[in-house]
N, C-alpha and C positions, 0 to 999 in steps of 0.2 A: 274106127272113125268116130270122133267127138262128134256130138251131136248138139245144137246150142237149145239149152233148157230155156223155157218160157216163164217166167214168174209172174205172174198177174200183178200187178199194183192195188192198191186196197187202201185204206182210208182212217187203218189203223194208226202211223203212226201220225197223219199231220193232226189226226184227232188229240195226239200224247201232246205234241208240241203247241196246241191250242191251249192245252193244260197249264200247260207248264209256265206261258206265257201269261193268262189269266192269272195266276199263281203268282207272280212275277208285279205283275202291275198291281195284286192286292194289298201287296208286302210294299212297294212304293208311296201307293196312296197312303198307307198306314201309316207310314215310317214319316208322310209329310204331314198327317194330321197330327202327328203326335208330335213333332215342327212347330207346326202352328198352332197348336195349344198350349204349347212352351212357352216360346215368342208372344204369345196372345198372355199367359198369363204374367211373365216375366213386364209384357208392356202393362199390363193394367198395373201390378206391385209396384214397379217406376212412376207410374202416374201415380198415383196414391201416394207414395212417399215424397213425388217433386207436391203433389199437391200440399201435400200436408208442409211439408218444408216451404214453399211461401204462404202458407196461412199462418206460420209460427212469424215468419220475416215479418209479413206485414202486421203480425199483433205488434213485434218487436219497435218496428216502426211507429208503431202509434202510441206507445210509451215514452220515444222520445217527442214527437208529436206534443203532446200533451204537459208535457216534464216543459216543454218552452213557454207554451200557453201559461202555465200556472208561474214560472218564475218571471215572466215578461209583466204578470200583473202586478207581483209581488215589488218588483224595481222600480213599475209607473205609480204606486202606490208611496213609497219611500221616498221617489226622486220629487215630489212636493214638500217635502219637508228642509228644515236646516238644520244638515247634519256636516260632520265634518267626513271625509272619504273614509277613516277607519268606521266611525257608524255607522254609514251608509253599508259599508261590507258587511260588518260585526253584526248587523239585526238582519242583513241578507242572508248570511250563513245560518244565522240560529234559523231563520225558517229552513233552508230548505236541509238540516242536518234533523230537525225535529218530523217535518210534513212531507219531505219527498224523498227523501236519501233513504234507501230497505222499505220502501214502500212498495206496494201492489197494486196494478191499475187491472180492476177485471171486470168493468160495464164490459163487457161485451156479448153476443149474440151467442148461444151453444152453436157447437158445430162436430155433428155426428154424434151428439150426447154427451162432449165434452167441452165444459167450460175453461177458452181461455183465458189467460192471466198475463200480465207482463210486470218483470222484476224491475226497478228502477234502480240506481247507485250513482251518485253525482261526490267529484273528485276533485279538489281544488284545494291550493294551500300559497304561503305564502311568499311562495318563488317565480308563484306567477304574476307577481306586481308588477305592470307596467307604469311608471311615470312620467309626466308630463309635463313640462313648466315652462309658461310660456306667457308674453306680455299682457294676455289677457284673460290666462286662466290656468289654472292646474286640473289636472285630471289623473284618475288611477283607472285604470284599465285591469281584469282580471280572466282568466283563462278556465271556464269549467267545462271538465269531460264527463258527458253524458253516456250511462250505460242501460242498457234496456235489455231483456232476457227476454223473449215470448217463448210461451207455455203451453203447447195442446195436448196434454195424456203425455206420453212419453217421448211427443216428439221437442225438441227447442231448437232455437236460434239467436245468438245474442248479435246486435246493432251497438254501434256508438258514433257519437257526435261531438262537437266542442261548439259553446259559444263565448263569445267575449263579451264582458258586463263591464260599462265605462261610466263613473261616476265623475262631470265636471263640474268646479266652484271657480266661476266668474272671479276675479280682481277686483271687480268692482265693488260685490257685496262683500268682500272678505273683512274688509275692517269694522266695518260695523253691521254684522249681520243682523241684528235687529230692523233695519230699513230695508231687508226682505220680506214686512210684513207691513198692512195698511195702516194698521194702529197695534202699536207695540206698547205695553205698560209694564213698566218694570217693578213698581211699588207691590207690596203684599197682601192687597186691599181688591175688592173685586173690581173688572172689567165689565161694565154695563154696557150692552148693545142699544145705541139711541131707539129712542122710541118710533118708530114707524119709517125708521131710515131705509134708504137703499145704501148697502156698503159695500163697493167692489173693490174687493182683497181681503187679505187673511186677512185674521186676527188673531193676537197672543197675549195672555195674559197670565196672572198668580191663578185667578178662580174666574170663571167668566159664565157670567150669567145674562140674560133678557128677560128683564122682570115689565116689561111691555107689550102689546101685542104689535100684530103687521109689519113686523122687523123683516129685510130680506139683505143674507150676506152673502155675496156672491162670490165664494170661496171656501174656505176652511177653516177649521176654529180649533186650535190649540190652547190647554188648558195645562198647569202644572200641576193642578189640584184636580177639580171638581167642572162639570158642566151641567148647568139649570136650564132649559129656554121656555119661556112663558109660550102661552096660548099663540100662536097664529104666526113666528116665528119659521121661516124659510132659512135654510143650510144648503146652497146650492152646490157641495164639497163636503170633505170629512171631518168627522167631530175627534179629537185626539183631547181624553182624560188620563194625564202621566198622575197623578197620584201620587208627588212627591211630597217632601218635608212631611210623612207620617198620617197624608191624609188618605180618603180612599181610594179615588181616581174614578166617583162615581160619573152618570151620565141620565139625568132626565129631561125626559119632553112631556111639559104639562098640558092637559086637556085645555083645546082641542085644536086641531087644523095644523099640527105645527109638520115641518117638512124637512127631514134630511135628504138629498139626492145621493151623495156618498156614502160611505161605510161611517158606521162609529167604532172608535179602538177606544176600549175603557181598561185601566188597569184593574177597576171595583167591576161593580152592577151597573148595569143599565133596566131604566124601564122607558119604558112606552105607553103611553099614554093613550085613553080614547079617544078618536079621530086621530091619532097621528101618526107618518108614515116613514117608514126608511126605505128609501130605494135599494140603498147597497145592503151590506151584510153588515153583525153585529159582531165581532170578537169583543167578550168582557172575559177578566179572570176572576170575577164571581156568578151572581145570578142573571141571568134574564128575566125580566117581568113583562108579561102584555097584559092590558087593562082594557077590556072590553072591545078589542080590534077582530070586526070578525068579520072581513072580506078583505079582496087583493086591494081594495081603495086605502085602506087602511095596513095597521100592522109592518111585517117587515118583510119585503119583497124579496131579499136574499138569503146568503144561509144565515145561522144563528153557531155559536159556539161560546158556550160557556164554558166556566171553570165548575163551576158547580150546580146548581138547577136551572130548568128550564121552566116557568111558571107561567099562569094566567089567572086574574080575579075578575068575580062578577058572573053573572050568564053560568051558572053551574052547568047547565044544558047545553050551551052552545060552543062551536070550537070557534080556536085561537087562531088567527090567520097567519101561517111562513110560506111563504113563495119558495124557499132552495129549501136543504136539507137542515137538518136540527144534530147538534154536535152538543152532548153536555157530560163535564166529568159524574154529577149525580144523578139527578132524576130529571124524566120528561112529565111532565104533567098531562095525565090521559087526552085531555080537551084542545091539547094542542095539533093543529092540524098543519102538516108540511106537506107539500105535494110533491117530495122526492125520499130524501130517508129521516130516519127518525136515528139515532144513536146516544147508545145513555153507557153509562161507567165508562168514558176515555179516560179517566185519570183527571187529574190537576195539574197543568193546567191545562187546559183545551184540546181538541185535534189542533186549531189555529190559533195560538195564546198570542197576546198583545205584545209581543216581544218588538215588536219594532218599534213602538213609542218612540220618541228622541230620548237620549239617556240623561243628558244634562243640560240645564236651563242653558236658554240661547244669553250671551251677554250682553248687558245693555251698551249701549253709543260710550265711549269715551269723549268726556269732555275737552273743549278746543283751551289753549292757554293761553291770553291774551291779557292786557288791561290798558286799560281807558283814558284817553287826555284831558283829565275834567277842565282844561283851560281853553276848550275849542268846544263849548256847549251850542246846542244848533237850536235858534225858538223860530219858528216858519209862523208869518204872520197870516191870520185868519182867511180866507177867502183866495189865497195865493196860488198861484198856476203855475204851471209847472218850473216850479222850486228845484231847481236840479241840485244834489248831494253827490259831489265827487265820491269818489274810493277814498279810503282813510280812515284814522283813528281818530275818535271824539267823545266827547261828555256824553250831558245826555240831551237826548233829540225830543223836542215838545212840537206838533204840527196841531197848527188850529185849525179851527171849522172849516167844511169849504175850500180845500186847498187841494190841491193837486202835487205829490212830491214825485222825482225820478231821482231811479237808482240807476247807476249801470255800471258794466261788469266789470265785476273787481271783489274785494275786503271790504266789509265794513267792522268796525268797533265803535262799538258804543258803551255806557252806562248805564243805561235805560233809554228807553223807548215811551214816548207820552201821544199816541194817537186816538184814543177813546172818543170821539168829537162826531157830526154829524156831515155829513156830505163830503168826507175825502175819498179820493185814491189815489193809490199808489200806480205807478209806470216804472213796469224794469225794461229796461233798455239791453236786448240779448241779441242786436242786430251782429256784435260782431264775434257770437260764436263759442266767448268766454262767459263761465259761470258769476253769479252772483251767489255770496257767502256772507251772512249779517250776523253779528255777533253783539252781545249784552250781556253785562253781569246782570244787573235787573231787572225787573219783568221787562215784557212787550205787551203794551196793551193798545188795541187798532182796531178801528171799525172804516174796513174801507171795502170800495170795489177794485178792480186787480184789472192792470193794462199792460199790453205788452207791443213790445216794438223788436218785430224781426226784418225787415225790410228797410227800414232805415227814413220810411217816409210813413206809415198810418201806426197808431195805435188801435190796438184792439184788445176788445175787451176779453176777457178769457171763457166769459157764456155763448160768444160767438166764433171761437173755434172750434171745428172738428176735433173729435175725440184724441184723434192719436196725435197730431200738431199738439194737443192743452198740454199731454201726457210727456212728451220729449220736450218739452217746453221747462215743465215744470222738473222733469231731472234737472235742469241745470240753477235750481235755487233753491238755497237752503237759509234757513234761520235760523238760530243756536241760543236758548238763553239757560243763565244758571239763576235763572228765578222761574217766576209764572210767566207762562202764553195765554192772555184773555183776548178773545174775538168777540167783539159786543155784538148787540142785536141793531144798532143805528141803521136804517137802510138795508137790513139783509147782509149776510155776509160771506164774502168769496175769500178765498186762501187758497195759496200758488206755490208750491216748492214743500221742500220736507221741513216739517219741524223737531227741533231735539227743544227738549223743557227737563232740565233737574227737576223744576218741581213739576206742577199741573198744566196739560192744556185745556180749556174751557172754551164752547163754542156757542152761544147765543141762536135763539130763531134765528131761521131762513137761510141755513150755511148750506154753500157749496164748496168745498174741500179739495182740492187735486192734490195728492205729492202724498208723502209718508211719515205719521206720527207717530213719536215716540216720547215715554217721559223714564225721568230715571225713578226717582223717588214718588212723585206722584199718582194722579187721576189722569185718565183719557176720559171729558166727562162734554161730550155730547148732547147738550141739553135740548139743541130743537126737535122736532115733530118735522118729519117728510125731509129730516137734512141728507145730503148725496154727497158718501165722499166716495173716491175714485182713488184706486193706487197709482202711483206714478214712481216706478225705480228710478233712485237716485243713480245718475252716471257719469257725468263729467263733478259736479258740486262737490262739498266736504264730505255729504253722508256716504257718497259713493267713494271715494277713494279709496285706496287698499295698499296698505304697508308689505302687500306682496302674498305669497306663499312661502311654504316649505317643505322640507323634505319630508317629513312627518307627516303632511295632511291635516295641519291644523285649521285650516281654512275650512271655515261653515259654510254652508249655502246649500241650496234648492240643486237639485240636477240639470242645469241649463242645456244638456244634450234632445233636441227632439226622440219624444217616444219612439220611431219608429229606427231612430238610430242607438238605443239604450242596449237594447241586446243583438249583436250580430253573431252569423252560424259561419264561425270561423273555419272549420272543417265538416264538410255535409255528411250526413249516415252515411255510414258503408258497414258492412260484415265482420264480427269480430273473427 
């Protein structure tokens, strides 16, 4: 008989399988911290190299950034001048193939103990010419690709961009670019700033100088040669010394108060003078001088960039005042104090050398070709009112004392002009829209007050119009002579419309001025105290007319595209 054995139960093995299981879950948790230290390290090495990969993007970014800001200055700086579209280009390329293209932007902040940099490279050529031609303007359009590299230790990322740089020349100024400037003198004799005048618009001249004080030109001063400006002398624009025909291309402001608000581009030296200030910057391709300028009131508030020294006299002890950085192929002189960098041996010429200058003299007006009916001579008897002179060709024109003459629109030809006399004026009759155009082989000589008739019922006088009505006004009249323009002192004197003179214009005390002078051979000679001349673009008249454009781009002029349309971002950064 089997008998059923009893085995006690015991606690041996659920004790094993406790084991085994603890065992089990040690190996688990193990196998997942060691998971998650993976993962955990793996995510921090991703974050670090995404971090560091957009800190390289965004340097990269900020080189093009910057590469726009500097060539956007470079185009608003140029597009004031009268060049024709290949100079306009040609001095835009030389900067930025000299100053931006293989350059290095590295203000920047360190970051983890490494400083980054960003590579620039800008790509343009001549197949990106866009042209334009059209009834009231040419323009050249141009395609540059911007490349930016950012740099931190090992890591990079390169960026690029495209803008478009659009240089247009008005029809109007194309023929006679010269009457893009308020007083244009084309003779090889200096250009004197009136004495104590207010002159709104450029000026161009052989050599131009202000040997006066309390002068204020409310624009820009282009020189071919040299530029001087006497004590107390205001530049509310930039000072351009081209340094042609063998001279220097120097630029001084003599002691004291005198004021540039724009840059000066000197082909020579410049100095600076006690008390006197540049607001912009100075590119010279020789020396810089400052004389005794030793606060931000004085001296030169922007950078400085010579060709060869950077100097200061006087006050051995004391420093020289620069608001931006200091850029010189030679030496900086200890005492000069800049409040950003200091940079000596760049070479000759400059980091910024005056390469944009205009290359070639602007060309004077072409004379009109006409002659005279000496059998239709016009004498207007003394005290006479308004004397009306059809359109037509005639002798010459004598108006006595006291008289009142009217022109209206149309041709005139004359032989001379005899109005010198006390109490006239003149009435141009522009009610119906058409320019008046006066023309003389021999002087014009006139002492009048100046009336205008655009309504067809009041004359007014032209010191009682609003600025901008006197200024559209006066584009549409022009006066032509291939002698002297004298404007006497009889009564004070007003003048209306552009004048061309082969030889001299002369303007007697008390002138007020609208419209745009220019002589071929002669003096622009300014003679009153406190005279106001005021530009007014020729644009319907003779001086504005324009025998056109062409495929070439021979058409001079100023950039008439608004700044903020000069450079556009034709294709936005993206990833190389």
């Amino acid at each position: 008989m089997i008998k059923n054995f009893f085995i006690p139960r015991t606690n041996y093995g659920r004790k094993g399988s406790a084991l085994l299981v603890v065992l089990l879950a040690m190996v688990v948790v193990s196998l997942l911290g060691m998971t998650l230290l993976t993962v955990t390290a793996s995510n921090f090495k991703m974050t670090g190299k995404e971090r560091d990969n957009q800190a390289v993007y965004y340097i990269a970014e900020a080189g093009i950034n910057d590469t726009v800001h500097k060539v956007s200055v470079q185009v608003n700086d140029l597009s004031g001048q009268v060049l024709t579209h290949k100079e306009f280009f040609d001095n835009l390329n030389a900067y930025i193939i000299k100053d931006i293209n293989g350059t290095e932007l590295s203000d920047f902040a360190s970051q983890f103990g490494k400083t980054p940099k960003a590579q620039i490279t800008v790509t343009f050529g001549e197949e990106n010419i866009v042209r334009e031609d059209t009834s009231k303007y040419t323009q050249w359009t141009i395609r540059y690709e911007l490349n930016s590299k950012g740099i931190i230790g090992n890591q990079n990322s390169a960026v690029s961009s495209s803008i478009d740089i659009s240089h247009r020349v008005d029809k109007g100024s194309g023929r006679q670019p010269a009457f893009n400037y308020l007083l244009y003198q084309g003779s090889n004799q200096n250009l004197t700033i009136p004495n104590a005048a207010t002159v709104n618009g450029d000026v161009y001249g052989y050599n131009v100088i202000g040997d006066s004080s309390s002068s204020t030109v409310n624009g820009s001063i282009l020189s071919l040669t040299d530029v001087d400006l006497a004590h107390g002398t205001t530049i509310n624009g930039n000072v351009y010394a081209n340094g042609m025909f063998n001279t220097n291309g120097d630029v001084l402001l003599r002691p004291s108060n005198g004021t540039v608000s724009g840059n000066i581009n000197a082909k020579g030296s410049v100095t600076v003078s006690a008390g006197c200030t540049v607001k912009g910057s100075v590119f010279a391709g020789d020396n810089v001088s400052l004389l005794n300028t030793q606060s931000s009131a004085q001296g030169i508030q922007g950078d400085v960039n010579a060709g060869r020294n950077i100097t200061r006299q006087s006050y051995p002890n004391t420093s020289t005042y620069i608001g931006g950085s200091s850029y010189a192929g030679g030496s900086i002189n200890q005492h000069i104090n800049a409040d950003k960098n200091t940079n000596t041996n760049m070479g000759i010429p400059p980091r910024v050398a005056p390469s944009f200058l205009p290359q070639q003299p602007v060309p004077p007006p072409s004379l009109t070709n006409f002659t005279p009916n000496m059998d239709k001579s016009i004498n207007v008897p003394q005290s006479s009112n308004n004397y009306v002179i059809e359109p037509g060709i005639y002798g010459d024109l004598y108006v006595g004392g006291a008289s009142t003459i009217v022109l209206k629109s149309g041709n005139y030809v004359f032989n001379s002009i005899d109005g010198a006399r006390w109490g006239q004026t003149i009435r141009l009759d522009l009610s119906s829209g058409v320019p008046i155009n006066v023309y003389s082989v021999g002087d014009i000589n006139y002492s009048a007050n100046v009336q205008v008739l655009v309504n067809g019922t009041t004359w007014t006088s032209i010191d009682k119009l609003d600025n901008q009505t006197a200024k559209t006004l006066a584009g549409n009249v022009y006066w032509e002579t291939h002698g002297n323009f004298h404007l006497s002192n009889e009564g004070g004197v007003q003048w209306f419309g552009a004048i061309l003179s082969k030889g001299s214009i002369t303007a007697e005390s008390g002138a007020t001025m609208i419209g745009a002078f220019a002589t071929i051979n002669g003096l622009l000679n300014i003679k009153t105290s406190n005279a106001i001349v005021t530009y007014a673009r020729p644009e319907n008249s003779e001086a504005g007319v324009s025998s056109g454009s062409n495929a070439n781009g021979n058409e001079a002029g100023p950039n008439s595209i608004a700044s903020v349309r000069r450079v556009n971002v034709s294709i936005p950064i993206r990833r190389k």
